[in-house]
C-alpha positions in Angstrom: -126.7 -98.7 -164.4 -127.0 -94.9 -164.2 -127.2 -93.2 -160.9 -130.1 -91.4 -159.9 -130.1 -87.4 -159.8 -130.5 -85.4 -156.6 -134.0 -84.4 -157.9 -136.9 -86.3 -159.0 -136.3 -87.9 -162.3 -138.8 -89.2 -165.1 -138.4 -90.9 -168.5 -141.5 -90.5 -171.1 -141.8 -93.7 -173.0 -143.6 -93.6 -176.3 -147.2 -94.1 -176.2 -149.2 -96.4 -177.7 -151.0 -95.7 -181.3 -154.4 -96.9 -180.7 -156.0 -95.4 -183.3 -156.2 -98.5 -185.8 -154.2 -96.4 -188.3 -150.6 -96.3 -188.7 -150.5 -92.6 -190.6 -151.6 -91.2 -187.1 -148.2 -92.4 -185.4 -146.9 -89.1 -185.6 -149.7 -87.8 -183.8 -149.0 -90.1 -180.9 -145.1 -89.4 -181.2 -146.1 -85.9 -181.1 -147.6 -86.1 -177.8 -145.3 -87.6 -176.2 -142.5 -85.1 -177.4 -145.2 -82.2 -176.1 -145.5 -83.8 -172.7 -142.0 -84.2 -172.3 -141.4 -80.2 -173.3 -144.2 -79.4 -170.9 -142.4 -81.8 -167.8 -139.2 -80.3 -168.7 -140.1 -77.0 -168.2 -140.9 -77.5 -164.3 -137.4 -77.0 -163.2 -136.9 -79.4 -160.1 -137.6 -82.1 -162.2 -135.0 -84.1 -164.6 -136.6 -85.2 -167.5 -135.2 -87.5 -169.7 -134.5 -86.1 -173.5 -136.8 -87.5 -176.4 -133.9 -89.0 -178.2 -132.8 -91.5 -175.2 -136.7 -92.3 -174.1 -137.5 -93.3 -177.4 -134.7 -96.1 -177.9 -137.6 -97.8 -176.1 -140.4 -97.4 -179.2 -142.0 -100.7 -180.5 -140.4 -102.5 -177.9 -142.1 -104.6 -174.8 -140.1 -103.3 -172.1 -139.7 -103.9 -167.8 -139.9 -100.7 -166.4 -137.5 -101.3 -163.6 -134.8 -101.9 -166.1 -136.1 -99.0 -167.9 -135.2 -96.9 -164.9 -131.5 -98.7 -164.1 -130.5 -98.2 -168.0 -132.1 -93.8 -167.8 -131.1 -93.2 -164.8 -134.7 -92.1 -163.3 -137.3 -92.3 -160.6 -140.3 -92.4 -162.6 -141.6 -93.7 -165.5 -144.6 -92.4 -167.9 -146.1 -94.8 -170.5 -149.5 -94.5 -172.4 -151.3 -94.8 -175.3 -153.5 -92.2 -177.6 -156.5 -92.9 -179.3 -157.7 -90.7 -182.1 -160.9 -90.9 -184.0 -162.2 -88.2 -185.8 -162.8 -85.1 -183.7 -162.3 -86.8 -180.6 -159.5 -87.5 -178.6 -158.5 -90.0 -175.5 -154.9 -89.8 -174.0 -154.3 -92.5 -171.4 -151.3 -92.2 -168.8 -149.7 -94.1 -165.7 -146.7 -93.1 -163.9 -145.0 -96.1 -162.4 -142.0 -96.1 -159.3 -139.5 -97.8 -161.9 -137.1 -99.1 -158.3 -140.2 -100.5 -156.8 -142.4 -101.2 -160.1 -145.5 -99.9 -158.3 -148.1 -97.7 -160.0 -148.3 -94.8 -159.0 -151.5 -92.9 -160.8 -153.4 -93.7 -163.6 -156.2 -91.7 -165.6 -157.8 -91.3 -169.0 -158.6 -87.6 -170.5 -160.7 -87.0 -172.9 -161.9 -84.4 -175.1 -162.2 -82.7 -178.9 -159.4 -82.5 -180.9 -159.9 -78.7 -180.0 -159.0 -79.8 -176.4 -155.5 -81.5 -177.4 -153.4 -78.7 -175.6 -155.6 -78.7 -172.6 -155.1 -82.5 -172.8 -151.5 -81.8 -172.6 -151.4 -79.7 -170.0 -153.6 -81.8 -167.5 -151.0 -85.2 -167.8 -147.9 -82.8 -167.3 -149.6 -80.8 -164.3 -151.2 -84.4 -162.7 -147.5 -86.0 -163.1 -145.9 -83.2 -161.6 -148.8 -83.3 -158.5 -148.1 -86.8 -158.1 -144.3 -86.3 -157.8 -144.1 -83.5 -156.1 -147.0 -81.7 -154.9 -146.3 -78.7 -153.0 -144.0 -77.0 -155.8 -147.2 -78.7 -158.2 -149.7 -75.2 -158.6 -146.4 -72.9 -159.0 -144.3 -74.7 -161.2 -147.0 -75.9 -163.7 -148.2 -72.9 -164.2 -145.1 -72.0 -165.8 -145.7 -75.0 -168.3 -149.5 -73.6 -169.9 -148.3 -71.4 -171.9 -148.4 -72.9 -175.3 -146.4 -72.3 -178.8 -149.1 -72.0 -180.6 -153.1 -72.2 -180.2 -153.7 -72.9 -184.0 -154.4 -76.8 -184.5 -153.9 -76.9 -187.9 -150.3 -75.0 -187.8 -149.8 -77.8 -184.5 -150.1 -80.3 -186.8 -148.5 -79.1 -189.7 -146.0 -79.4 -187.2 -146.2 -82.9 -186.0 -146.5 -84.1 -189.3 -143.4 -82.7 -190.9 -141.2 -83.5 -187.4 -142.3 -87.2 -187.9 -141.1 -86.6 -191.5 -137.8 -85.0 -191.2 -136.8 -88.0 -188.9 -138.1 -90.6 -191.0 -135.9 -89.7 -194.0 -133.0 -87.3 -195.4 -135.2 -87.2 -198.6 -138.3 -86.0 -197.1 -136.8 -83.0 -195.5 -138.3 -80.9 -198.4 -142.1 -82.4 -197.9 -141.2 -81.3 -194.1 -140.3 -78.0 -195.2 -143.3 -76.9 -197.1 -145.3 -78.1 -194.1 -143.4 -76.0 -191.5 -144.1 -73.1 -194.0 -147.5 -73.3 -193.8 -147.4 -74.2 -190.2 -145.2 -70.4 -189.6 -147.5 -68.7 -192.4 -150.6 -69.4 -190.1 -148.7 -68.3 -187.0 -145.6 -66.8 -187.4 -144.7 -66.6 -184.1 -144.9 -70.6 -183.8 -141.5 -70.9 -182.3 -140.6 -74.8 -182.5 -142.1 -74.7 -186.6 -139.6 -71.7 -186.7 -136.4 -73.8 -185.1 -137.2 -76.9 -186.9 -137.4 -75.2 -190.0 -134.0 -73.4 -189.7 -132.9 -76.9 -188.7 -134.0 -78.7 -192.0 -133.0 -75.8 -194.0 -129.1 -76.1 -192.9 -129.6 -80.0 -193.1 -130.8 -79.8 -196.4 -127.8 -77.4 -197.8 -125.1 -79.6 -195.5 -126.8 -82.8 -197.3 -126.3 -81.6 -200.7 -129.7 -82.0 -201.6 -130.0 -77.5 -201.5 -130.5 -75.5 -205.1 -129.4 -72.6 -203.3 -127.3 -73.6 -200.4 -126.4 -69.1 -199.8 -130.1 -68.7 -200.5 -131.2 -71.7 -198.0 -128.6 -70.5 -195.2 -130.0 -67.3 -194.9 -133.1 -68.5 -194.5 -132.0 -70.7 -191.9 -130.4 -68.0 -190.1 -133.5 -65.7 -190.4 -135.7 -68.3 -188.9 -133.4 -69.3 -186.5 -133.3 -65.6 -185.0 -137.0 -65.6 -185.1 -137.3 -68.5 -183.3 -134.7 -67.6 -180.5 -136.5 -64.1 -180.1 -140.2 -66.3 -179.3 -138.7 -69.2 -177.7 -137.9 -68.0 -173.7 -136.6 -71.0 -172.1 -138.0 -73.8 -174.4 -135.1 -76.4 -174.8 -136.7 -77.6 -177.2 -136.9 -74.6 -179.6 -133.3 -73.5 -178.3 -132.0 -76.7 -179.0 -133.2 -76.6 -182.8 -132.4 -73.0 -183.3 -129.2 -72.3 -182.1 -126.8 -74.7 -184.3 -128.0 -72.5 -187.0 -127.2 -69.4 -185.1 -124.2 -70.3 -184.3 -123.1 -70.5 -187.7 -123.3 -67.0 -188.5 -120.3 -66.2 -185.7 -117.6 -68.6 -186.8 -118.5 -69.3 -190.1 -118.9 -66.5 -193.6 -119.3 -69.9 -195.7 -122.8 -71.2 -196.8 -124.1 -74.3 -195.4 -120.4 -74.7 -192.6 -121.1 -77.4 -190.3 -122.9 -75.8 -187.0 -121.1 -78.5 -184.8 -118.4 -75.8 -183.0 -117.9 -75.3 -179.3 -116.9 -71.7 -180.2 -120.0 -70.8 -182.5 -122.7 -72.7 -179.8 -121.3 -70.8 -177.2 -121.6 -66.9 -178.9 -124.8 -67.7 -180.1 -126.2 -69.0 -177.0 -124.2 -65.5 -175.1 -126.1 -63.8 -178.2 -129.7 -64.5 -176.8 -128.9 -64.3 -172.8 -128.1 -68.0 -171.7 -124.2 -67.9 -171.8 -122.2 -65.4 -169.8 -118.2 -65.7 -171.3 -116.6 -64.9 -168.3 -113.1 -64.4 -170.1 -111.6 -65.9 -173.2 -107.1 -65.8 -171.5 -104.6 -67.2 -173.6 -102.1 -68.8 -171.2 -98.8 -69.8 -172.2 -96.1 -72.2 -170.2 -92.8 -73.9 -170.5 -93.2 -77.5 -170.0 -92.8 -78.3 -166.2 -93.9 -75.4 -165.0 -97.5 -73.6 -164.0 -99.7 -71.1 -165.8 -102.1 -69.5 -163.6 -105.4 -67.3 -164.3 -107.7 -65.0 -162.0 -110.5 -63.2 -163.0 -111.7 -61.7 -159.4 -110.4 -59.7 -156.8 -108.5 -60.0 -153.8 -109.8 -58.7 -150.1 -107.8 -57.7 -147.0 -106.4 -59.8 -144.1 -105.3 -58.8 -140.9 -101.6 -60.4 -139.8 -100.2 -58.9 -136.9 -99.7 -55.6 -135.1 -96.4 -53.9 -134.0 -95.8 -52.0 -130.9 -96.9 -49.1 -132.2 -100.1 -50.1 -133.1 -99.8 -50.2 -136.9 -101.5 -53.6 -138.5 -100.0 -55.1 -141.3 -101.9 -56.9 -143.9 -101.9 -59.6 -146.8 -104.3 -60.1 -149.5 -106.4 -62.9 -150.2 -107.0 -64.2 -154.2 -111.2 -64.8 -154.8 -112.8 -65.4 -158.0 -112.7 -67.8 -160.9 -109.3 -69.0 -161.0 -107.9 -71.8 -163.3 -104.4 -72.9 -163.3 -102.4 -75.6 -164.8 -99.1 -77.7 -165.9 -98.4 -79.2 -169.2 -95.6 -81.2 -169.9 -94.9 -82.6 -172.9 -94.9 -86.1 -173.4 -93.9 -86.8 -176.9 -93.9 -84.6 -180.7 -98.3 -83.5 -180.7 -98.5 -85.2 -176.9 -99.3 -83.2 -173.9 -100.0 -84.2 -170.5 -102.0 -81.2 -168.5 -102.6 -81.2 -164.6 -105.6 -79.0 -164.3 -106.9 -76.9 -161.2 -110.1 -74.5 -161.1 -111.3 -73.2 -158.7 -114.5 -70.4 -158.3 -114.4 -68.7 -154.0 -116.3 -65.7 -153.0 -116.6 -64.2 -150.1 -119.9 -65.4 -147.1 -120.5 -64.2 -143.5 -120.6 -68.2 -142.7 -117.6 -68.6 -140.5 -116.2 -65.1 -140.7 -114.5 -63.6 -137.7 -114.6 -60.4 -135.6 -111.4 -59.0 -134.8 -111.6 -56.0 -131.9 -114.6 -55.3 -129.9 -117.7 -53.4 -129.7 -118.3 -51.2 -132.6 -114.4 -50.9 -133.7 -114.7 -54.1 -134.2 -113.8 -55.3 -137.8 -115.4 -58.4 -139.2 -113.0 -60.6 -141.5 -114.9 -62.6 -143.9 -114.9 -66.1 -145.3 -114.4 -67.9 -148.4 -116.9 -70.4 -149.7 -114.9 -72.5 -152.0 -115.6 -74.7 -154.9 -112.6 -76.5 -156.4 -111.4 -79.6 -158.7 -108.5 -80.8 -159.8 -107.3 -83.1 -162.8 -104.9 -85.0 -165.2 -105.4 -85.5 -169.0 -103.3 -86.5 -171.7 -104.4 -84.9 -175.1 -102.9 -84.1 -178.5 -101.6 -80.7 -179.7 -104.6 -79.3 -180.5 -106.9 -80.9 -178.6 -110.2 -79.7 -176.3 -111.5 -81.2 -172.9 -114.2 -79.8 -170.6 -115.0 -79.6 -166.8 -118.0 -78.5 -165.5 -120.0 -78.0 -162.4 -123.0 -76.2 -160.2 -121.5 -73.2 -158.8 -124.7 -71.5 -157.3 -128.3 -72.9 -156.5 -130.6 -70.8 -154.8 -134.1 -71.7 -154.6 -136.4 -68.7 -152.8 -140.4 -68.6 -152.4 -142.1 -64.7 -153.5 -145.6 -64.1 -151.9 -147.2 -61.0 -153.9 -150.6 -59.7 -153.1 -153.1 -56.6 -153.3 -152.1 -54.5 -150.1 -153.5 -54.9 -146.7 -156.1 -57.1 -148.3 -153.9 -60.0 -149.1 -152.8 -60.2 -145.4 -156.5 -60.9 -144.3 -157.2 -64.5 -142.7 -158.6 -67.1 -145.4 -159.6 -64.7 -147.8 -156.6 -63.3 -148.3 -155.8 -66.0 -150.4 -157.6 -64.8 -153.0 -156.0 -61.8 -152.9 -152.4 -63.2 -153.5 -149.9 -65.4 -155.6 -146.8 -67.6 -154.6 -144.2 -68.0 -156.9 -141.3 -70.4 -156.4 -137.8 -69.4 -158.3 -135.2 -71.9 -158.9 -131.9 -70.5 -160.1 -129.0 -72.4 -161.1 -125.5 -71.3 -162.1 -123.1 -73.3 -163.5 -119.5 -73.0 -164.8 -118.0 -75.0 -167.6 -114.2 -74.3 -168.3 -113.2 -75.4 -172.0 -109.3 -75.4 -172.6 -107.6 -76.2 -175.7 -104.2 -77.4 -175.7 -101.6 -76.4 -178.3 -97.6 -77.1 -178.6 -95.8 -73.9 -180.3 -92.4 -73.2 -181.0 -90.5 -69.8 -180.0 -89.9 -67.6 -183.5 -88.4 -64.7 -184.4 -91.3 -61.5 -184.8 -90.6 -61.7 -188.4 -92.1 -65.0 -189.0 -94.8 -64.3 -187.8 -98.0 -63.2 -190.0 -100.8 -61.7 -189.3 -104.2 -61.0 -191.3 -103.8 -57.2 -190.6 -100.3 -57.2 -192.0 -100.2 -54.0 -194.1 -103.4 -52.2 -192.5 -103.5 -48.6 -193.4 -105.9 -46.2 -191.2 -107.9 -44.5 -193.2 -107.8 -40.4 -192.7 -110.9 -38.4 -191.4 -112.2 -37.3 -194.8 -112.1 -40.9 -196.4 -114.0 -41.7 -193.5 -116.5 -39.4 -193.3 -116.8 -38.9 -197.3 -116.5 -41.9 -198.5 -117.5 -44.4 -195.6 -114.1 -45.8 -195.7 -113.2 -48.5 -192.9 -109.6 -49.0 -194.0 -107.5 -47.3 -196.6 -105.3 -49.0 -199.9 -102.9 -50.5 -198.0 -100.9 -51.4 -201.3 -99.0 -48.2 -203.1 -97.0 -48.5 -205.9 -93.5 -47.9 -204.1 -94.5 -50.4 -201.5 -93.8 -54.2 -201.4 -96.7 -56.6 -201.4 -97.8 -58.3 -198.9 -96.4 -61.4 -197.6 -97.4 -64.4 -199.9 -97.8 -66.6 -196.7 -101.3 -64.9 -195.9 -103.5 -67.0 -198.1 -106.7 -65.5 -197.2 -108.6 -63.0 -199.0 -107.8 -59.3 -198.6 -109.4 -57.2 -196.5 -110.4 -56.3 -192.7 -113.7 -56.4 -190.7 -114.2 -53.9 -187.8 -116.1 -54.9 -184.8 
């Protein structure tokens, strides 16, 4: 049984096809995965990802046990009944500790209406939950990918596809072309897209797996420019992005730590605080800082001088391997992120020569692995969380009673900061400087008028009276500049 989180929590369940024809269960599939990127959106609430809510699909399940196995609160089940232009979505949110319904309704309208549709179960759920963050927070949800229905379910249609079957990811592809060629600012057709095309070149099942990469690249870029703070869309796109900072090889594998991360820094989401190589004897402690330090009063001596010591704040990580056996390491791990709060500070002096010491808010943990030589662990955790209300208005007007109101907005922001520290682990061996090898081994500068003339970013760094370079570096010749 998972714990519940420290906000309200809900888990989508599949909805029911009532349609009488099984070809439309992508439709019904594709509602669900819109309502659950619509809930998501609405920050203070923890929604339950697609993947894990669908484990549920074709199954008769107890909704209590439902919310023990997820983890949540709440729990949305439906059905969707399509027939020809028309459309009905029905919806109930149930209190999965207590089993109790909640709120039910039925919407319906034209197939024209379907995002509208959409919009009304996310906002009613999120009124029902929570209804005094309800008008400011959905309003964040409305704004949809697309307004073109037949690029929307182009769409669908190829997502039910692609996860059907390896061998329909072409069929899916040609769909989300015409789904991007009708709107080509569509940002999930853009993401899923990129997504088949590097699935299709890692499968083998590419013609042109340098042709098919770009493409996934290019689309993927597209679809991070358009896709604000979609997870969904981000979640598709960036594996493919990510590619194109760790890998030069058509088709690599997106599934790197180190390529997620730069492409997520690339588009604004990831702030790489510092990238310290750390080494230690075994038995003894490495430590790392990025911050400052601030001034603390100790003592005075007769004469009226006032000495001081300084105190470390920041983000500051520090550790102790010792080795346990040839490719074995054992690491106690500290970090620890402090910065400096009025909240228990001190005055020191009186009056207006007085001097106010401040106070450290501290966040720490501490930890023991055993990994191999080579080997990567995380640790994570919130380090900031402020939540603040902004009241904007037309002057003087918006401060009038009761019609004011019309006159002014309230807008709730929710922002979050967390730090994750990744560490990798390796045993090395002392060596001489000669051993050692480097790509740049040989680098010759090039002179002024080889750059200017000729464009020139290095020189021949082989002449005939010189030696060649080591045979140890295997890769292929050359240098890139950043």
């Amino acid at each position: 049984m998972l714990p519940l989180p420290d906000k309200p929590s809900i888990a989508v369940l599949p909805f029911a096809n009532m349609s009488g024809d099984p070809e439309q269960e992508y439709f019904a599939d594709g509602m669900v995965e819109e309502i659950i990127t619509a809930l998501s959106r609405i920050r203070w609430l923890f929604v339950i990802a697609r993947n894990s809510s669908f484990t549920y699909k074709g199954q008769a399940v107890d909704v209590k046990q439902v919310g023990r196995e997820l983890g949540v609160r709440y729990v949305l089940e439906g059905s969707v009944r399509k027939g020809g232009n028309r459309l009905r979505i029905t919806a109930q949110l149930i209190d999965a500790q207590s089993g109790a319904h909640l709120w039910a309704d039925r919407f319906d309208g034209s197939l024209e209406d379907v995002f509208r549709l959409q919009d009304e179960v996310a906002s009613s759920v999120a009124g029902v939950i929570e209804p005094t963050l309800e008008a400011a927070e959905t309003a964040r949800s409305a704004n949809r990918p697309t307004n073109d229905l037949t690029a929307y379910d182009d769409y669908l249609r190829a997502y039910a596809m692609a996860q059907s079957s390896k061998a329909r990811v072409p069929d899916a592809l040609r769909l989300l072309e015409q789904a991007i060629e009708r709107d080509p600012h569509y940002g999930p057709a853009l993401a899923w897209a990129a997504f088949c095309y590097m699935r299709a070149c890692q499968d083998g099942r590419s013609e042109d797996a340098v042709a098919d990469s770009r493409k996934a690249i290019d689309l993927a870029q597209r679809a991070l420019q358009v896709a604000g703070d979609d997870p969904g869309t981000l979640t598709n796109a960036v594996p493919s992005v990510s590619q194109t900072v760790t890998s030069s090889t058509p088709c690599a594998s997106p599934n790197n730590a180190q390529g997620t991360l730069k492409a997520l820094e690339q588009v604004g989401l990831v702030h790489m605080l510092a990238e310290p190589n750390l080494t230690a004897v075994s038995g003894e402690t490495a430590k790392f800082l990025a911050g400052g330090e601030f001034p603390v009063p100790n003592s005075r001596d007769r004469d009226g001088n006032v000495t001081v010591s300084f105190k470390q704040f920041g983000v500051g990580l520090s550790f102790t391997p010792v080795v346990l056996a040839p490719g074995r390491i054992s690491l106690q791990l500290s970090s620890e992120v402090s910065e400096l709060t009025n909240t228990g500070s001190f005055l020191v002096g009186n009056g207006s020569n007085g001097l106010s010491i401040p106070a450290l808010s501290v966040r720490r943990t501490e930890t023991t692995v055993e990994l191999p030589s080579g080997g990567s662990f995380a640790v994570a955790g919130l380090m900031q969380h402020n939540t603040k209300q902004v009241i904007d208005g037309f002057p003087g007007v918006k401060d009038l009673p009761v019609l004011g109101a019309l006159f002014r907005s309230r807008d709730f922001a929710d922002d979050q900061t967390e730090l994750v520290v990744l560490i990798s682990a390796y045993l090395v061996e002392p060596k001489t400087e000669s051993a050692f090898v480097s790509p740049t081994d040989g680098f010759v500068a090039p002179t002024d008028p080889e750059t200017l003339l000729l464009g020139r970013l290095n020189a021949v760094y082989k002449k005939k009276d010189e030696k060649p370079m080591s045979p140890q570096a295997s890769a292929p010749v050359g240098f890139v500049v950043r």
